[in-house]
C-alpha positions in Angstrom: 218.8 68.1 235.1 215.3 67.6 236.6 212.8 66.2 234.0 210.0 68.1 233.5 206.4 67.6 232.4 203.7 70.0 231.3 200.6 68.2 231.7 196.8 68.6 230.5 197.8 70.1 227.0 195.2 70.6 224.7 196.2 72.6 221.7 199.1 73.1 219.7 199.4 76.7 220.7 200.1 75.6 224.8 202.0 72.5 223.3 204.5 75.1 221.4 204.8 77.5 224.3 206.2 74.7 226.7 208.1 73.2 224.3 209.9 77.1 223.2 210.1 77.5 227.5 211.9 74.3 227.5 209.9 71.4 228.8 211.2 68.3 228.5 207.9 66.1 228.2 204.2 67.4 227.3 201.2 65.1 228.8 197.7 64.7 226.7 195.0 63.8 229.2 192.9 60.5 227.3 190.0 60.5 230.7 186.9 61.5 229.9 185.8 62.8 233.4 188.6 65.2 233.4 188.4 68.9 232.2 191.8 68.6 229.7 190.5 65.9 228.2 191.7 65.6 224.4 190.5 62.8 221.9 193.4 61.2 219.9 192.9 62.9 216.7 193.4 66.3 218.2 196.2 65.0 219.9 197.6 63.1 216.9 197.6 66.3 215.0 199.3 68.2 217.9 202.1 66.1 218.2 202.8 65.7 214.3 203.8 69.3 214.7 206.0 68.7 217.4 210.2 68.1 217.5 211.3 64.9 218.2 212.9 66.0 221.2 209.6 66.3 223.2 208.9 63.4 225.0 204.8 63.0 224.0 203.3 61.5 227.0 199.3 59.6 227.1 197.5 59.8 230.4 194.9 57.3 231.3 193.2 56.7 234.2 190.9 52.9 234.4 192.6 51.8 230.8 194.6 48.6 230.1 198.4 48.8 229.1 197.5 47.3 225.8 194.7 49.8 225.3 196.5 52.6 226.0 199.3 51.7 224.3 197.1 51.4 221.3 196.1 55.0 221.8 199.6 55.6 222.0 200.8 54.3 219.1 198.2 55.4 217.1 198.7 59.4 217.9 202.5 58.5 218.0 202.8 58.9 221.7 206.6 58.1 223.5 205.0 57.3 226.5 202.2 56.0 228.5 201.4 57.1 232.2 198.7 54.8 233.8 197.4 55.7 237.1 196.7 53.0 239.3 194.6 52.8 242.6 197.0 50.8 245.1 196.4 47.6 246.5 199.7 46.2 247.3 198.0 43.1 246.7 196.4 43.6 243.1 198.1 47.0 241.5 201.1 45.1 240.7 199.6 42.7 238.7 197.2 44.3 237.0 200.0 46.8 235.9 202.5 44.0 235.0 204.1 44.7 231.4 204.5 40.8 230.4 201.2 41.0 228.6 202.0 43.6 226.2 205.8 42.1 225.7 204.0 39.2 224.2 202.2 41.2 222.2 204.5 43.2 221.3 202.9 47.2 222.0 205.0 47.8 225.3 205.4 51.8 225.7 207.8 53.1 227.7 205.3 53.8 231.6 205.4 55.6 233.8 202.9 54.3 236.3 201.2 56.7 238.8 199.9 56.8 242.5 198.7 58.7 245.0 201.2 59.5 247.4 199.1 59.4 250.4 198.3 55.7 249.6 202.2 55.0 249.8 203.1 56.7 253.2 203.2 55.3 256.4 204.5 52.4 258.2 204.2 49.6 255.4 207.3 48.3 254.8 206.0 45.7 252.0 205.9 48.9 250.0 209.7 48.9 249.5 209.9 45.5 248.7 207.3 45.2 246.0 208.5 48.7 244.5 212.0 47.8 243.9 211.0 44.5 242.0 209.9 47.4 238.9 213.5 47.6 238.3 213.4 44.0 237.2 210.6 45.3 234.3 209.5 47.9 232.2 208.7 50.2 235.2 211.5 52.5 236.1 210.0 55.4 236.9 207.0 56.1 238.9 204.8 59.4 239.5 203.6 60.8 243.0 200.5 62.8 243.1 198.1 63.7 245.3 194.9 62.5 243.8 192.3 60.8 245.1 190.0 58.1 243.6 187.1 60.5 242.8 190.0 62.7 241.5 193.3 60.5 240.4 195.2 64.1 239.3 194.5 68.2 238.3 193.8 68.6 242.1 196.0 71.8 242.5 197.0 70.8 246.1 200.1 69.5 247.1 201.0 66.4 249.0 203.0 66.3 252.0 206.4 66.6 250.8 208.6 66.6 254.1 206.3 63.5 255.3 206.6 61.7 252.4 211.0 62.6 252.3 211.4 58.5 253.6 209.3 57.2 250.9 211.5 59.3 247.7 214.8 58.1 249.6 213.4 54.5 249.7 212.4 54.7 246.3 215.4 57.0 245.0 217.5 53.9 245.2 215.4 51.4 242.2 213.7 54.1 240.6 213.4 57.3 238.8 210.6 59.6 240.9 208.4 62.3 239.8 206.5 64.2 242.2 203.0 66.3 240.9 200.3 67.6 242.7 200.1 71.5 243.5 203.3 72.4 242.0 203.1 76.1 240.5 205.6 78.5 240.2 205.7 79.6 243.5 206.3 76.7 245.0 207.9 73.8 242.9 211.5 74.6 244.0 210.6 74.1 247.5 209.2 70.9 246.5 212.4 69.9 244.9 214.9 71.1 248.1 212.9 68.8 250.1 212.3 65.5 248.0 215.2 66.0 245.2 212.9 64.4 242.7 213.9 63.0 239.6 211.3 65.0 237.8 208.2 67.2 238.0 204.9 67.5 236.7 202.6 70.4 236.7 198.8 70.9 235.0 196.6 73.0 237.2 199.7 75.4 238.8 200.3 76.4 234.7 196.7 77.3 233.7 194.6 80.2 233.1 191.7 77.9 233.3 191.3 74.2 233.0 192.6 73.1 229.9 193.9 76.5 229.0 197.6 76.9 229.6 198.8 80.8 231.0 202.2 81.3 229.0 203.8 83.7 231.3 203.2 80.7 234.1 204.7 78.0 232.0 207.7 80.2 231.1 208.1 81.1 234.8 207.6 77.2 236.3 211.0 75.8 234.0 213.0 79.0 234.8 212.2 78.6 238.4 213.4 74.8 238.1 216.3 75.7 236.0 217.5 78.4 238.0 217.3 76.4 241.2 219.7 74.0 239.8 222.2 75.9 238.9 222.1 77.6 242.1 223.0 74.3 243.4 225.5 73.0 241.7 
């Protein structure tokens, strides 16, 4: 089954109506430029209200894996999702995990890019991707933000140009895709890059921050029902 997110929750009200639709993972936004974001008391309270069953994801954009893990543990958070501005040469490192195995406050990441940044003709990509298998990184999120704006955009990447980078990836790594997914649209997005998950924040709103039930409810049935329409 294809994993899926709802992202940029604020409230316990939108946190309940994805979970009762059937989500698989809820995102808290912890960046202070965006409109969704939620300070860790809010959020702690939100997810203390929550089944186990929900994976409770922290976003963080410019933070350190040990800081946000902190953040993490402290609003008891499964997961941390750390987007990272690529440079082949630096992104790896500064998002290597062996720090916070010493320390002992590794969360399960998912680390996030901007799939733009990753297409093309670079074929070091595959090789330094496939070395996250060998660590904590297993699974890593495409989007189409920007550097001004690392996610929320509401537009979509290009999903048939980017098909050679999922395939590439597809073979170390788990891959969700984000970016201008709504309703509408999201099972087209998963025909053409059979993701290992999905992520939506902007395509389920009413306004920023505000999630429109009737959107949520239709975004998982659309997924759902596209998979068993495939099997």
């Amino acid at each position: 089954m294809t994993w899926i997110k709802i992202c940029g929750t604020t409230n316990l009200e939108d946190a309940l109506t994805a979970v009762d639709a059937g989500a698989d993972a809820l995102g808290f936004i912890f960046y202070a430029k965006s409109p969704r974001n939620v300070d860790p008391e809010t959020v702690r309270e939100i997810v203390a209200k929550l089944p186990d069953m929900i994976e409770k994801v922290g976003v963080f954009v410019g933070t350190s894996m040990l800081d946000a893990s902190d953040i993490a543990d402290r609003c008891r958070l499964d997961m941390v999702q750390l987007y990272v501005p690529f440079s082949i040469e630096t992104s790896l490192r500064e998002a290597s995990p062996l720090g916070a195995i010493a320390s002992g406050q590794l969360k399960k990441t998912l680390l996030a890019f901007s799939a733009p940044d990753l297409m093309g003709d670079n074929p070091r990509i595959n090789v330094e991707f496939s070395s996250f298998t060998k660590t904590a990184f297993n699974t890593i999120l495409l989007d189409s933000g920007t550097s001004q704006q690392p996610g929320g955009t509401g537009r979509p990447f290009d999903w048939k140009a980017a098909v050679p980078l999922l395939e590439s990836m597809r073979q170390n790594l788990n891959v969700v895709i984000a970016g201008g997914l709504n309703p509408s649209n999201v099972t087209e997005a998963i025909r053409i890059l059979n993701p290992w998950g999905v992520d939506v924040v902007s395509g389920v709103e009413s306004s920023p921050g505000k999630k429109d039930p009737e959107k949520v409810r239709a975004f998982i049935s659309a997924v759902r029902k596209f998979e068993k329409s495939t099997q």
